[in-house]
ROVO-778380 format. One record per residue (C-alpha): residue in three letters; y, z negated, x negated. Coordinates in steps of 0.25 Angstrom, whole numbers, plus 5000, padded with zeros to 4 digits. Layout:
% residues N
ALAYZX
...
***
This chain:
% residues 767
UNK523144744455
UNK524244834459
UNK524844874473
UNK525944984472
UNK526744954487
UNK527045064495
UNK528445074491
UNK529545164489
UNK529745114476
UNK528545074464
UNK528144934468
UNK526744844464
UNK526044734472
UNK525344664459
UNK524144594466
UNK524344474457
UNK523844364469
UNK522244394467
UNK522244454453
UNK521444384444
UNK521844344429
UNK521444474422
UNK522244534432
UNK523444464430
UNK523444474416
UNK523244634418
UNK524444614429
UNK525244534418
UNK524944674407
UNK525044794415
UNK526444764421
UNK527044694408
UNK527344564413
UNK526744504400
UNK526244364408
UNK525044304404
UNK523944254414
UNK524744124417
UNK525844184420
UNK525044294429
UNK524344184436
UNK525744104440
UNK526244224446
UNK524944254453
UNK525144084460
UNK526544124463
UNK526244234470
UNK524944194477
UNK525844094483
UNK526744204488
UNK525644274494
UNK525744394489
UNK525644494476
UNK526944494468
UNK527444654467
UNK527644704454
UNK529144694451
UNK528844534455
UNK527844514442
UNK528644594433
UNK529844494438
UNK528944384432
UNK528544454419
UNK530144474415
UNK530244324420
UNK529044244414
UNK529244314401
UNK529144274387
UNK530444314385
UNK531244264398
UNK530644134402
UNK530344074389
UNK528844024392
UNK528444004377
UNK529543934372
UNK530443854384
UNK529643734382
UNK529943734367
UNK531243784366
UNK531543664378
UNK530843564369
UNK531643584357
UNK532943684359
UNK533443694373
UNK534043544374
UNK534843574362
UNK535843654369
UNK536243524375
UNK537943504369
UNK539143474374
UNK539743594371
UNK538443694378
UNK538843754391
UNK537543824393
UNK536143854385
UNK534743884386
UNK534643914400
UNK535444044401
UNK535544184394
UNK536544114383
UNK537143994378
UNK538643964381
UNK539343864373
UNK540643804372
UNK541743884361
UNK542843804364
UNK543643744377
UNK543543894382
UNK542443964378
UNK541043954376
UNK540144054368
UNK538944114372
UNK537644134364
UNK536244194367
UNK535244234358
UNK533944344361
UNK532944424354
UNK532644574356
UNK531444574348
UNK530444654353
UNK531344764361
UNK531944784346
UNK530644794340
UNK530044914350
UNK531444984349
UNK532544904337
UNK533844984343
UNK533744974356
UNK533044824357
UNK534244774348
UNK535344824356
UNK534844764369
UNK534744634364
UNK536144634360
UNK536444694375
UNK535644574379
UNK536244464372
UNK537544504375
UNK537044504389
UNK536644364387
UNK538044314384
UNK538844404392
UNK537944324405
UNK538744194402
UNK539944284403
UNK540344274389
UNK540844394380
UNK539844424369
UNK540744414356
UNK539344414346
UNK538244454342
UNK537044404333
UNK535844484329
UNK534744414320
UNK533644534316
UNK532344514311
UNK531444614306
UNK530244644296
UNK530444694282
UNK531344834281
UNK530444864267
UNK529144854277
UNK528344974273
UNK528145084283
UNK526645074282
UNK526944934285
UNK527244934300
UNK526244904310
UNK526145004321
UNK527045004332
UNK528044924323
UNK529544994319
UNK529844964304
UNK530844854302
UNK531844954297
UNK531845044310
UNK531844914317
UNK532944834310
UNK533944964308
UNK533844964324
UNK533844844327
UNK535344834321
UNK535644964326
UNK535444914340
UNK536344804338
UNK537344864332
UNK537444984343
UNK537344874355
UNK538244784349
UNK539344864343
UNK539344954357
UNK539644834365
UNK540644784355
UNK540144614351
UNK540144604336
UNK538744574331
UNK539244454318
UNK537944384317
UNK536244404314
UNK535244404304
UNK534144494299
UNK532844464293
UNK531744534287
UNK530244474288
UNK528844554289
UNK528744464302
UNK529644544309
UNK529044674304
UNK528344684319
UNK529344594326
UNK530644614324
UNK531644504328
UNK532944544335
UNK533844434339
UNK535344444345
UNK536244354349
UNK537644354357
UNK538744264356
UNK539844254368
UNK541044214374
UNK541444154387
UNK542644074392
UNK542043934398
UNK542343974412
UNK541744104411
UNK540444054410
UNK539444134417
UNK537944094419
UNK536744134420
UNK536244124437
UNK536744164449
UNK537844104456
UNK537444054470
UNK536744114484
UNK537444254487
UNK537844294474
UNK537444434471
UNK536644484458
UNK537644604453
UNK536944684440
UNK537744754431
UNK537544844419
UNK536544934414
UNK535544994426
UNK534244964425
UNK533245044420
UNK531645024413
UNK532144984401
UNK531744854395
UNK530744824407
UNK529544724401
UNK530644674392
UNK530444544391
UNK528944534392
UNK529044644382
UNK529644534373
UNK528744434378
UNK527344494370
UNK526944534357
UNK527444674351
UNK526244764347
UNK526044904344
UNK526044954357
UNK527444884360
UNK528245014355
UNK527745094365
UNK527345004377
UNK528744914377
UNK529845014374
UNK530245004389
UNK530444864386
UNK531544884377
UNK532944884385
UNK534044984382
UNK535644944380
UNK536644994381
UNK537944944375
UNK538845034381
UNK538544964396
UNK538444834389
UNK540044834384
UNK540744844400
UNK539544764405
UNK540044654397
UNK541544674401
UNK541144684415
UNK540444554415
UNK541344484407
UNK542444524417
UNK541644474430
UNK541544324422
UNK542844334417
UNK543244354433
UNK542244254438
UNK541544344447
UNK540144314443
UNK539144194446
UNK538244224436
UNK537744324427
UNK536444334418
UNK535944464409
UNK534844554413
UNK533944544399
UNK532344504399
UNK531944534413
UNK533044584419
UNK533344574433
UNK532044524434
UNK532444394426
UNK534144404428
UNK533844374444
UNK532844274444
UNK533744184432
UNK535044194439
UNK534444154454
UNK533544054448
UNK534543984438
UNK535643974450
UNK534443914459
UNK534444054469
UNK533544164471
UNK534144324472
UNK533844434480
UNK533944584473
UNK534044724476
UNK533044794466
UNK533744944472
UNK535344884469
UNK534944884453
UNK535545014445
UNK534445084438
UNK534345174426
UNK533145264432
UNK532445284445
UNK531145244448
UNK531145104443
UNK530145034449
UNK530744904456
UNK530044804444
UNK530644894434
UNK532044874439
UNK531944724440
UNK531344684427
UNK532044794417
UNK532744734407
UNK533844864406
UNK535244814398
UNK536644794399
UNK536344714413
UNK537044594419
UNK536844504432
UNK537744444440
UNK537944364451
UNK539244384457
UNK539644324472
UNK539944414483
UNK541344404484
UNK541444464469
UNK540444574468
UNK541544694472
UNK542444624458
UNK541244634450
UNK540644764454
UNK542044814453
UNK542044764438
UNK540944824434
UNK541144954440
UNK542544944432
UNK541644924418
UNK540745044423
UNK539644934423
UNK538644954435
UNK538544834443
UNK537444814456
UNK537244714464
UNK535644694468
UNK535644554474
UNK536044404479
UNK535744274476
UNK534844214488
UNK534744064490
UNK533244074490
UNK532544054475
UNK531844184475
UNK532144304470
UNK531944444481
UNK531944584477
UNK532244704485
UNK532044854482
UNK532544954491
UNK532244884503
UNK530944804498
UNK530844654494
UNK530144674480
UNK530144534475
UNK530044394479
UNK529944274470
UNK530344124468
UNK531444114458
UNK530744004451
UNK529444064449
UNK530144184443
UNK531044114433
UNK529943994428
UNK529244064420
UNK528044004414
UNK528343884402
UNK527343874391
UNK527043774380
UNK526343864372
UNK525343804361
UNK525743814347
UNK525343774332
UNK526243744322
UNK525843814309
UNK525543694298
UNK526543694287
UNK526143804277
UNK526043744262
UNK527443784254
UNK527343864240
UNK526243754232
UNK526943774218
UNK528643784215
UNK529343874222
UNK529344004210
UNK530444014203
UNK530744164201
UNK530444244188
UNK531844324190
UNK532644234199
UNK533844344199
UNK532944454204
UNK532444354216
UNK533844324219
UNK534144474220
UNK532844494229
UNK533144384238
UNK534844444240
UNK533944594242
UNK533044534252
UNK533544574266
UNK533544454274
UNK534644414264
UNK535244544260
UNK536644604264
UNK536544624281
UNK537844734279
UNK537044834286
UNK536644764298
UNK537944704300
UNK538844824299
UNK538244884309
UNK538644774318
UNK540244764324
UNK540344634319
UNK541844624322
UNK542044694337
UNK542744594345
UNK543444544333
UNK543144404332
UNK541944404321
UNK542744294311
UNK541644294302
UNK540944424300
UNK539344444296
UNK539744494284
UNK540944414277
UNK541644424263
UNK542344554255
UNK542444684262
UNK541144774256
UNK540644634249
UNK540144554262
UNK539044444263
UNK538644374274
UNK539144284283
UNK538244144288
UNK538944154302
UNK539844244309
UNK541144194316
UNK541844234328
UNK543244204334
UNK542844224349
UNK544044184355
UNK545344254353
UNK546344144353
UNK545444034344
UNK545344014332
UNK543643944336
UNK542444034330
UNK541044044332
UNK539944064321
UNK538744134324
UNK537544124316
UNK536044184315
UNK534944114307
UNK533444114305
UNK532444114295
UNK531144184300
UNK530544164284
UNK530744004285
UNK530344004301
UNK528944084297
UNK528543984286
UNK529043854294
UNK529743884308
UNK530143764309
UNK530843724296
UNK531143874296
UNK531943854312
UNK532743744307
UNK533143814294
UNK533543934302
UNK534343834312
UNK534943774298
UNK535443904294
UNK536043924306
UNK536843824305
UNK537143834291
UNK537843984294
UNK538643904305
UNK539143804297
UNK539443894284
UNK540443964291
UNK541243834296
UNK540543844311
UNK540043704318
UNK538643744324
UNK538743744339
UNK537443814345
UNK536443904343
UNK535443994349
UNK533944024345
UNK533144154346
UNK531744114343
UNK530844234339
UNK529244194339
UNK528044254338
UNK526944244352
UNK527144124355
UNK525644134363
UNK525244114347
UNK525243944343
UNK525743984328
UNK526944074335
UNK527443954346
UNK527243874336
UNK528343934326
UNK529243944340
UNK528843784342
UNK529243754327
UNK530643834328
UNK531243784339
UNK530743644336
UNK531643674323
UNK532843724330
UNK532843624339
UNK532743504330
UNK533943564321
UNK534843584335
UNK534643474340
UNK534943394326
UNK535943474322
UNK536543464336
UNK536943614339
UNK536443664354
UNK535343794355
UNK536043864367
UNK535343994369
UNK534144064363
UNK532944164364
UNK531544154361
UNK530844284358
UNK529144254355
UNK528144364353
UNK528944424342
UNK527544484337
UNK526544584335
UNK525144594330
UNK525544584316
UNK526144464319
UNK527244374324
UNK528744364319
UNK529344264311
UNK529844144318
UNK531244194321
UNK531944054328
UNK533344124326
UNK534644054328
UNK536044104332
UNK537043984327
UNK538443964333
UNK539543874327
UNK540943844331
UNK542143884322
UNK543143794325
UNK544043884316
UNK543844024312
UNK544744014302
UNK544043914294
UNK542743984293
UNK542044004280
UNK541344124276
UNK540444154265
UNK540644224253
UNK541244164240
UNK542744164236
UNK542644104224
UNK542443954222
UNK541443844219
UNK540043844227
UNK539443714234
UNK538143704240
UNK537843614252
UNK536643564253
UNK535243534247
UNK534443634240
UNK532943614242
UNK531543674237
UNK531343744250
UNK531043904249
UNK530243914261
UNK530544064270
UNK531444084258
UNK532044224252
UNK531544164240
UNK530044124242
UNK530144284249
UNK530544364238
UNK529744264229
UNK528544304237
UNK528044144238
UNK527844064251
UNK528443934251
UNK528443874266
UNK529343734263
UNK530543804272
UNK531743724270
UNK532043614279
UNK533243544286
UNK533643454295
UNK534643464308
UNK535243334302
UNK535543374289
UNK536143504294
UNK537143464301
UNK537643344292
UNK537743474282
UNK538243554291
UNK539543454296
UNK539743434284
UNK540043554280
UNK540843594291
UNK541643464288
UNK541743524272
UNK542543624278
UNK543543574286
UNK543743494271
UNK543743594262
UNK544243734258
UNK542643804259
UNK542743974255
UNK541243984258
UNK540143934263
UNK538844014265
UNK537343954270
UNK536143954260
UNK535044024268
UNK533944144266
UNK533744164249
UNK534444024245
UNK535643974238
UNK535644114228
UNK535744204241
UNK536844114248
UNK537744114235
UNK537444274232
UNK538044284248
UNK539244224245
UNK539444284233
UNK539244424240
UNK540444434250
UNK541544434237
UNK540744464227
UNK541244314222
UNK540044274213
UNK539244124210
UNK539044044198
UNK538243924197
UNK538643794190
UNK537143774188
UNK535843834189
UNK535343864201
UNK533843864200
UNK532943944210
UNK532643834220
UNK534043814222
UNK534443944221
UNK533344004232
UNK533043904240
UNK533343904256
UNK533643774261
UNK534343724273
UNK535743684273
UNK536443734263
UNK537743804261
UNK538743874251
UNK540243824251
UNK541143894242
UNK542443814238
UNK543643834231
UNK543243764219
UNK542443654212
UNK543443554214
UNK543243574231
UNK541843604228
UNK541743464223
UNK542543394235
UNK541443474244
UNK540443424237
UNK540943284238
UNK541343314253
UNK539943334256
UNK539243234248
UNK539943144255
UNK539343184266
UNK537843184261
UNK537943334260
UNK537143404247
UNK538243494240
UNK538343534226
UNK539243644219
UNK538343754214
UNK539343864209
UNK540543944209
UNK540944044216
UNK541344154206
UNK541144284198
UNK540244404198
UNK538844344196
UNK537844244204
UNK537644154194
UNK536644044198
UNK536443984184
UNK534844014185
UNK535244164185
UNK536544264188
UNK536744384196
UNK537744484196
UNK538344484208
UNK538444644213
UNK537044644209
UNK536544534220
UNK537744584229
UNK537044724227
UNK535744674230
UNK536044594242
UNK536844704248
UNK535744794247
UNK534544704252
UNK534544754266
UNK535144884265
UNK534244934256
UNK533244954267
UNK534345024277
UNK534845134267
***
């Protein structure tokens, strides 16, 4: 099946043209392209009416391209069906179709947001897997030629308490996995020097085999500075810049494109890319001075498939075709074999295309950053793509067939509606030790050590910080808020949200939830949602019960978009997120952004002493709750809400605050009403009194759209409540906002002890 060419470098025929299925599907195995017989046969037509076998470099081409991971194939039809045609504002310059979405700031500025996964590479090695997807979604941005001024990291993992004896083979235990995961991050991000304000972290035996590693970047970019993603027009030359090339991270993407198992550890290390921060940092000042000097006609990251994928999506998106120069491309090692160079997925790279005339200004700027910088080919006027290696055409394909991958509307079953707990939900025998259990339990506790580790404030324009209240007596913030531009008083509010334990029991109600929340954190800091990306981690989505989990989630987020009326402008979706011992949560995550229109408004949220007001309605609805956990009882009746009734609470809410003088306002979300007034208690060490007794349904419950306003006092709590009556808003006045105790009427905590407790919840395990 395989004819090495005489040569004077390693190159294969593949006799594809007369093989028959068992051998394409062995073809498909041995060189890793990870394409199922379909996908084998296709390539087999294309090629037949060619005339010829394709040569090795030519099939691997196909494998980075028709990938899970790059072209989408599972999930396109669905995520065009209920998602894409959200994107459509007034106010959206660009979304979906390229490496980010840029939106309009203000009369000058837009920002720029993408959203990815690394969630496989972090699994096989936690350190390294992290740190290059925060090189790669600063890569992401930085292509639209905006200056990262963000990042976002939600982290999923499985139980840190997970027994050693516990772990399946080939597994690392959540601790190793977690501790560097973070470290990764923090190294990349702090080197380069963007403030990382934003995340999350979850703990769930799901993820024990799996874990989830999301990042996120937010940049900046003057209007007419916008770059885009394709090649500017017949002639332009292909200029690559950044790190050399080398065997790291080849099989990338089809890597992330199959199960994980226990051979994994060994097999796909290769397929775990190296960053390096320290090239990163001039690579980004370089690039941003070529845009800022207009010498580029596009410019596009090389992430999954790497020149193998970067070339085909910039000729085709520009309606060209490209020659290239294999020998022109800097390398890390000798010997690379010419496949080897074209599909490795090594960091810290950019491409651009730059017309003749400018080439000798850009080289000359990159050299003056000591970043190298090679140019390896043209734009042709012929929609195919030619390759040359010392002498020897290597490669010859239609653009078209390369980049339309395959589309599938996969089968999927929709699990029926599991029965809710059959009797009342159980009222707890000590309800103060369930409260200090729920404040303990990681997925609520203190996150101090995950986000000191993180320059939150390089660059100085982080407004509101992760962590917000006294100094050594911090709680946590709903959103983190940035002041981007230096002469402007507008912010942006950055959010992430999901909830895997709602999402497993129902994903759909649990996806809308998670969208509520979202924009719950937005609007409790005095932010106007604006957009949002999505990051949608599934199991195989070959599986009916898995596709249909995605199916059910981006039905949800789509419904809540499109009736909320806020535009998804970017995202990711990261499927066969499992192993033999089974599949991850679904994970549907989202990264929310709202306009500030004044950062000297914001509200922040920890109590200063006051009168206490709840918005919104209280139900009986404790399914994927911190409650129904550490109570160990399954309840499946997962809150619900409505895109309709989420925005009239949400208006009018803002509208409170233009109206009144508000000192807090904080979300109810993960353990309830108790958890949320502990937090705001927590940042002064200002405690809570109830005027009534607060039961344990309304105490633990974890229904939608609800939020905390602390006032000056009962007189304004009144005219609030009035205000939003008015308006056919629930609000009641639960409390004050006083002294040294968490006093619900049901029961009374001292407050250092629940402080103590909480604080301790996650660092316990880290000591």
């Amino acid at each position: 099946m395989y004819k090495r060419l005489d040569l004077p470098f390693e190159m294969i025929e593949v006799e594809v043209i007369e093989a028959s299925d068992y051998e394409l599907e062995r073809i498909s195995e041995e060189l890793g392209l990870a394409l199922n017989l379909s996908e084998m046969k296709k390539i087999q037509d294309y090629f037949r009416r060619k005339g010829r076998n394709p040569f090795d470099i030519e099939l691997q081409s196909l494998g980075q391209a028709w990938s899970e991971h790059c072209c989408y194939k599972s999930s396109k039809y669905y995520l065009n069906k209920h998602i894409t045609h959200t994107a459509k504002a007034d106010y959206v310059i660009s979304a979906i179709k390229e490496d980010a979405g840029v939106v309009e700031f203000d009369d000058e500025y837009a920002y720029v947001v993408a959203f990815e996964s690394h969630n496989h590479p972090s699994a096989i090695e936690p350190y390294g897997g992290a740190a290059t997807g925060i090189g790669g979604i600063l890569r992401d941005v930085l292509c639209m030629g905006a200056q990262p001024v963000a990042l976002v990291d939600p982290l999923f993992f499985g139980n840190l308490d997970t027994p050693y004896n516990k772990i399946p083979r080939g597994t690392k235990h959540p601790l190793y996995l977690f501790t560097g995961v973070v470290s990764g991050i923090r190294d990349y991000g702090n080197r380069v020097g963007i403030p990382t304000i934003a995340g999350m972290v979850f703990f769930d035996d799901g993820y024990l085999t799996n874990c989830i590693v999301n990042v996120g970047c937010i940049g900046l970019v003057r209007k007419d500075r916008i770059i885009h993603s394709k090649a500017g027009g017949v002639g332009d030359l292909f200029v690559l810049v950044g790190g050399k090339t080398g065997r790291d991270g080849i099989h990338g993407v089809t890597f992330a494109s199959a199960e994980l198992d226990e051979r994994s550890e060994e097999e796909s290390r290769g397929a775990v890319q190296l960053g390096d921060p320290i090239m990163k940092e001039p690579l980004i000042h370089a690039c941003l001075e070529v845009v800022e000097k207009k010498l580029l006609t596009g410019m596009k990251d090389l992430g999954g498939g790497g020149l193998s994928c970067v070339i085909g999506e910039m000729a085709h998106s520009a309606g060209f075709g490209a020659e290239i120069y294999l020998d022109k491309v800097p390398l890390k090692e000798r010997g690379m074999a010419p496949w080897e160079i074209w599909i490795s997925e090594s960091q810290e790279r950019m491409m651009l295309t730059v017309k003749p005339e400018y080439i000798d200004e850009v080289l000359y700027i990159f050299q003056k950053w000591d970043v190298p910088a090679s140019v390896i080919g043209k734009v042709i006027e012929d929609k195919v793509l030619r390759i040359y290696y010392k002498g020897y055409k290597i490669y010859e394909m239609d653009i078209e067939f390369l980049v339309s991958g395959p589309e599938y509307c996969r089968t999927y079953e929709i699990r029926r509606e599991r029965k809710g707990y059959d009797g009342k939900i159980p009222k707890p025998v000590d309800i103060k030790n369930t409260f200090l259990k729920m404040l303990s339990n990681p997925n609520v506790a203190f996150r101090d050590w995950i986000i000191r580790q993180y320059d939150h404030e390089v660059r100085g324009c982080t407004v509101v910080k992760p962590l917000v209240g006294d100094l050594n007596s911090e709680t946590h913030s709903d959103a983190a808020v940035i002041k981007p531009v230096e002469n402007s008083w507008r912010g942006l509010a950055i959010t992430s949200d999901v909830n895997p334990w709602m999402c497993k029991i129902d994903p759909f109600w649990g996806a809308a939830s998670s969208f509520d929340e979202m924009i719950r954190n937005l609007v409790a800091v005095n932010s106007i949602p604006h957009s949002f990306n999505d990051c949608l981690n599934f199991g195989n989505p070959e599986k009916p019960e898995r596709m249909g989990e995605f199916v059910q989630s981006v039905k949800a987020i789509g419904w809540m978009a499109r009736g909320y009326g806020i535009p998804c402008v970017s995202g990711n979706v990261s499927f066969y997120n499992e192993t033999p011992y089974g599949s991850v949560a679904p994970t549907p995550t989202l990264l929310g952004i709202g306009i500030v229109e004044d950062i000297r408004r914001i509200n922040t949220s920890y109590f200063q002493g006051g009168t206490v007001v709840l918005v919104g309605e209280t139900r009986t609805e404790f399914g994927g709750s911190l409650y129904s956990y550490v109570m160990g009882f399954n309840c499946c009746n997962v809150p619900k809400t409505s895109p309709t009734r989420l925005k009239k609470y949400s208006n009018a809410i803002l509208e409170s605050f233009k109206s009144f003088e508000v000192l807090a306002c904080h979300d109810v979300s993960e353990g309830g009403l108790a958890v949320a007034l502990a937090e705001m208690s927590f940042g002064r060490g200002v405690g809570f009194v109830s005027n009534t007794e607060l039961d344990f349904i309304k105490l633990f419950s974890e229904s939608n759209t609800r939020w905390l306003i602390e006032l000056k006092n009962e007189r304004d709590s009144k005219k609030y409540i009035n205000f939003m009556q008015e308006r056919g808003i629930k609000a009641e006045l639960l409390g004050f906002s006083e002294g040294n105790e968490l006093d619900f009427g049901t029961f009374k905590v001292n407050l250092e002890e629940a402080d103590k407790v909480w604080r301790s919840g996650l660092s316990r395990y880290l000591a």
